[in-house]
N, C-alpha and C positions, 0 to 999 in steps of 0.2 A: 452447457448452460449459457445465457445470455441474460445479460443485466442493461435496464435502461432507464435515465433520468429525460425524464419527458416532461422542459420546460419546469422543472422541479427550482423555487426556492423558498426562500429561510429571511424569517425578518420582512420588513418594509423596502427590499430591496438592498440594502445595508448588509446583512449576514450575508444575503447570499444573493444577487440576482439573476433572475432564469437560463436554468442551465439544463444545454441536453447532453447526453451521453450516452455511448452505446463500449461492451464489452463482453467480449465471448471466451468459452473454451480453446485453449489454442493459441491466443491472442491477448500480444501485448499494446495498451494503449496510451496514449504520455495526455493529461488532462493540463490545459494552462490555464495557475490561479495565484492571482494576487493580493495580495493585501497577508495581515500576520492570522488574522482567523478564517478568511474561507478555506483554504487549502485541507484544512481540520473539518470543516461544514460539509464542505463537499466530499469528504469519507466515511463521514456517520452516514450521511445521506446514502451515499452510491452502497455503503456496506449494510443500510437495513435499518441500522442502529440511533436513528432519528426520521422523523416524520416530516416529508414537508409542508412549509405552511400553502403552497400551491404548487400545482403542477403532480408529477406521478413515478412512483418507480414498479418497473418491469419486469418480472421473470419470464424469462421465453414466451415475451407479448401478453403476460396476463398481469392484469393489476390484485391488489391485496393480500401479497406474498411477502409481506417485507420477512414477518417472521423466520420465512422459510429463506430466503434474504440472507439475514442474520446469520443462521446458523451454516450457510453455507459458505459462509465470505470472513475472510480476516483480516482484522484492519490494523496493519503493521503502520508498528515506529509513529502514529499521530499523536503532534504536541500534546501535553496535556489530556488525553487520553489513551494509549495504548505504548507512550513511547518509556524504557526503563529512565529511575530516576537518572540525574549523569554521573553520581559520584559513585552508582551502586557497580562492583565490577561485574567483568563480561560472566565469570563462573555464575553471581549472585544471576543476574538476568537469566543466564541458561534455564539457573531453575525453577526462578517464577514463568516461565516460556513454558518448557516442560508439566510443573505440574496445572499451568491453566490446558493444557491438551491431555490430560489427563494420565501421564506420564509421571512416575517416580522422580521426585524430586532432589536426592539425598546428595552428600559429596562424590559416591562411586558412579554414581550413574551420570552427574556433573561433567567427569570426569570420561566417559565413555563417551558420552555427546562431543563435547569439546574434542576431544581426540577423532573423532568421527569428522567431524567438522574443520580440523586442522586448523585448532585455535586451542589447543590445550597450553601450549605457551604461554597465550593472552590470558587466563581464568580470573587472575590478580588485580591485571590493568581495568580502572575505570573505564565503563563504557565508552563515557566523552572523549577517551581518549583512542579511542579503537578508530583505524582505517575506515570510512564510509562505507564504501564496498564490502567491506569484510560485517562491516556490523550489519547492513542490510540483511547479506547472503547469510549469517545464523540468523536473526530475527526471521527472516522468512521460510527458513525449511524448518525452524521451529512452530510456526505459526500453523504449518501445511499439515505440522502432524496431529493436528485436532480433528478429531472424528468429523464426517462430513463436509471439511471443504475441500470447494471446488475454484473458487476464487480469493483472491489477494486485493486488497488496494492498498497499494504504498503510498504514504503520504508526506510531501516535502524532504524527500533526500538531499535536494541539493541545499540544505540549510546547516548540512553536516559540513560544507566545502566536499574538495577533489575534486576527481576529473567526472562529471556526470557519465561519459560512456561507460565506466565503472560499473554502477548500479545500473545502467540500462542494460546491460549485456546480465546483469542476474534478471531483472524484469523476464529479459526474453527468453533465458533458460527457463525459467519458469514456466513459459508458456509454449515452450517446445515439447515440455512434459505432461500438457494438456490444461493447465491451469488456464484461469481466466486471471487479465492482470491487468488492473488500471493504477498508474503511476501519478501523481498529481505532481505538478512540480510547478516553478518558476518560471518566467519567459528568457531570463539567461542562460539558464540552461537548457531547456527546450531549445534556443537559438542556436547554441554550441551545438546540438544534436544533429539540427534541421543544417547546416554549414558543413556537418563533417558528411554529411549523406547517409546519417544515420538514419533507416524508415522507423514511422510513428507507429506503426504495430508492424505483427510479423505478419499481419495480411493487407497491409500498406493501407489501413482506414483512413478516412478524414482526420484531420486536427481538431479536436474536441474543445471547446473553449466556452466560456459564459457569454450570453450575448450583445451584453453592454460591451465586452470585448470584443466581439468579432465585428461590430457594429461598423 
């Protein structure tokens, strides 16, 4: 599948100003967004899950798909909408994760996941306080196990701290295992990425950015 924001924003310019983007199966892509709410705009957006007020989003070149959008995309970890509370622990998240994909939610099965996942240790410890990387890498094979999808967009990891190649390195397993995955992040970390000669997808796309940025 392939997903695109075609010149798509949000607000008077404010929310969001016009942004393209492109993201396929297979492929990891790191989007650069600033400010404390588009990075969150720009994930409803790209995940379906908001309409923009101008411009268009894509499935495999066709417009008026958002629905099918939606159900095929998950939009991990975004502030204030999809991210666990911070005081709730990693067990508690498993199993709001779990039964939103439609998965048995109980302590046994908590407890199977976590262990599966090699965080059965962590179950106790609050989220907030869970390793980046680690809290990513369960949020998102949590995420994958909901019927129909096919894509990811992570949004704002590096607001957890650590070392970003961390969470990019799950990005791009993800996308080794055919996932489609757009990563929205910061320009600090994006810059850490781009210095270490980390590539921006795993099919080395362009640098995806708004265009008041790239300007």
């Amino acid at each position: 599948m392939r997903i695109e924001l075609i010149d798509a924003a949000k607000g008077r310019g404010e929310a969001l100003p016009p942004t393209s983007l492109a993201f396929e199966s297979g492929e990891a892509v790191r989007l650069v967004v600033e400010t404390e709410q588009r990075p969150t705009v720009v994930g409803l957006l790209a995940s379906g899950r908001m309409r923009p007020d101008a411009g268009a989003l894509l499935l495999d070149g066709e417009r008026g798909r958002r629905r099918e959008v939606r159900h095929r995309t998950a939009l991990v970890d975004a502030p204030r909408v999809s991210d666990p509370e911070p005081d709730v622990s990693l067990g508690g998240a498993i199993a709001e994760e779990l039964l939103y994909a439609g998965v048995p939610g109980d302590p046994r099965s908590v407890r199977r996941w976590a262990a599966q996942l090699g965080v059965d240790h962590l179950r106790a410890l609050p989220i907030a306080d869970v390793e980046p990387a680690v809290r990513i890498r369960v949020l998102a094979e949590l995420a994958v196990l909901r019927d129909r999808v096919e894509a990811i967009v992570l949004v704002s990891p590096d607001r957890h701290g650590g070392d970003p190649r961390a969470w990019w390195a799950e990005a791009r397993r993800l996308a080794d295992r055919g996932f489609a995955v757009l990563v929205v992040c910061g320009e600090a970390a994006d810059a850490v990425l781009r210095a270490d000669g980390t590539p921006e997808s795993a099919e080395g796309a362009e640098h995806a950015q708004p265009e008041e940025a790239a300007a």
